[in-house]
N, C-alpha and C positions, 0 to 999 in steps of 0.2 A: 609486520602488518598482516593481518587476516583478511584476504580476499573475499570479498562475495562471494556467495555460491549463485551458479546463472537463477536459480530459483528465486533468491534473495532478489538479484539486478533484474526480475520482469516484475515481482512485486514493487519495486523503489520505482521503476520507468513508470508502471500503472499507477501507484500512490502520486506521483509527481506528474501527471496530465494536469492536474488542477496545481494555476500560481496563486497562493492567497496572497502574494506582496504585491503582484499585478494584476488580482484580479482574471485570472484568463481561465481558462479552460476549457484544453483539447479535445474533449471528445464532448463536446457539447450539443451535436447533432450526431445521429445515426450513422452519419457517411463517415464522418470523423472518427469514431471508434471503431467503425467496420475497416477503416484506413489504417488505423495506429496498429489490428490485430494483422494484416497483411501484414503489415511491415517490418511486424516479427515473426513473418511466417508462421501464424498460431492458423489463419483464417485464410484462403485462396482469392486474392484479389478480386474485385469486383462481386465477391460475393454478396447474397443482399442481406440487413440484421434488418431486423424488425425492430417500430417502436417500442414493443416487449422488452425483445432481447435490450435493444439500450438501457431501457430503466433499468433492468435487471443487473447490467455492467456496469452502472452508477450508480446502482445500491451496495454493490459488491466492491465496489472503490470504497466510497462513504466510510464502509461500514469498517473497511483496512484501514483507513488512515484514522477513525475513529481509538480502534485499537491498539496503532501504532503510540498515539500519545502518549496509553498509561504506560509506554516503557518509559517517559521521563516525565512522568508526574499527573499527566493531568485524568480529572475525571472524568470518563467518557460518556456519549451522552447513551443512555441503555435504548431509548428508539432506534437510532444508528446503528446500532451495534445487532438486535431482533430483525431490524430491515436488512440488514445482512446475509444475516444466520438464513431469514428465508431465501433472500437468493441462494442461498448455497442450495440448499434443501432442492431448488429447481435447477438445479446442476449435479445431478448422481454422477457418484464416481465408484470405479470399483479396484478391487485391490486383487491383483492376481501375479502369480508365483511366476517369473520367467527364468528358464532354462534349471528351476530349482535351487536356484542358489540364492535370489534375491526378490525381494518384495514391492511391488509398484504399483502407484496408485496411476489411473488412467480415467478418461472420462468413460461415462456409459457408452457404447458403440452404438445406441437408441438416438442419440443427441441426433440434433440438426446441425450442422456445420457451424454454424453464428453460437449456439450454446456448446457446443465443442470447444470453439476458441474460449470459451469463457471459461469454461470446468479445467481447462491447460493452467489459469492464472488462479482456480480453485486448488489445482492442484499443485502449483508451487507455493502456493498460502501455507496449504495442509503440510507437506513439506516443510518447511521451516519452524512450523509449529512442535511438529513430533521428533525432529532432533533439535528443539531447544532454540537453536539459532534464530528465530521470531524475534528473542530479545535485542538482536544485535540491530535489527530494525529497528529504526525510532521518527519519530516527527519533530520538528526541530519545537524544541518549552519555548520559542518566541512564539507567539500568538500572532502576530504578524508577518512571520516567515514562513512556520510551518511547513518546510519542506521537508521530504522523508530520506534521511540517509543513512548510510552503512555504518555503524559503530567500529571500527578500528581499535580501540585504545582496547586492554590487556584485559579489564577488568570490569569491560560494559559500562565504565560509568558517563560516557561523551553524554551532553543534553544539547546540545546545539550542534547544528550545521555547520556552524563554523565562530570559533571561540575570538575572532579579531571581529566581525559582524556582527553575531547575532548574540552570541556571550558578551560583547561588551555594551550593545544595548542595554540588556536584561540590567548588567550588575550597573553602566552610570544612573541609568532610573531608579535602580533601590538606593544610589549611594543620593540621587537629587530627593527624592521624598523621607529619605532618613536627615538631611540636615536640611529640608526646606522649615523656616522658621527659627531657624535658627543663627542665619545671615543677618545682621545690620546692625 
């Protein structure tokens, strides 16, 4: 089994604030996702985000789980995905040398505390991207479940969250519309 990397597990925790099966979602006010960034110690409690900053961190969500789909199929939507890209753009990061031996990307030290936490979740994004492991990331091909989970299997190919759930959704609805008509 291939562990998450902690990078991977704050992008999944972040992708996963929004339930499409229950409709909910976590960081739906300001206070909410000023809360959720405390509580992984990205953000100093009680710190204040601004309505900004929020849009900003549910553009930045959106625009992940947008992307996470095309690893198992679907096509994303390209506004989602430019609503994105600009959040990033308003989240600098920069890349500096420590101790010479290794290369790491960190938020701009400009940031304001609230955009800080944010550029931390830009920067485990970016991370998973440039060694590849992004793909192991996926949203679950149910369209009703759409949760974001860690890919385990050898060979990248998992599409669902869970193959007794949301894999057997998927395949008795093609098996019910493949012989509907064909009963009586």
């Amino acid at each position: 089994m291939i562990e998450a990397p902690s990078s991977a597990q704050l992008v999944e925790a972040f992708a996963n604030t929004v339930d499409v099966e229950l409709g909910t979602d976590d960081l739906a006010a300001s206070g909410e996702l000023a809360g959720w960034l405390a509580d992984r110690g990205l953000l100093e409690a009680g710190s204040p985000l601004s309505a900004a900053d929020h849009e900003l961190g549910l553009r930045l969500r959106a625009g992940i789980r947008e992307e996470l789909g095309v690893h198992v199929g679907d096509t994303p939507d390209p506004d989602l995905l430019l609503a994105a890209d600009g959040a990033l753009r308003e989240l600098p990061l920069l890349s500096t040398v420590r101790r010479g031996t290794s290369a790491a990307l960190l938020p701009a030290p400009e940031l304001p505390p609230a955009r800080k936490a944010l550029a931390l979740i830009a920067v485990a994004w970016t991370e998973l991207v440039i060694t590849g492991e992004a793909a192991r990331l996926k949203r679950c091909a149910e369209h009703a479940c759409a949760w974001v989970f860690w890919d385990v299997s050898k060979n990248r190919s998992r599409r669902w969250c869970s193959m007794r759930v949301c894999g057997n959704r998927t395949k008795a609805r093609r098996y019910a519309a493949k012989h509907a008509g064909t009963a009586g």
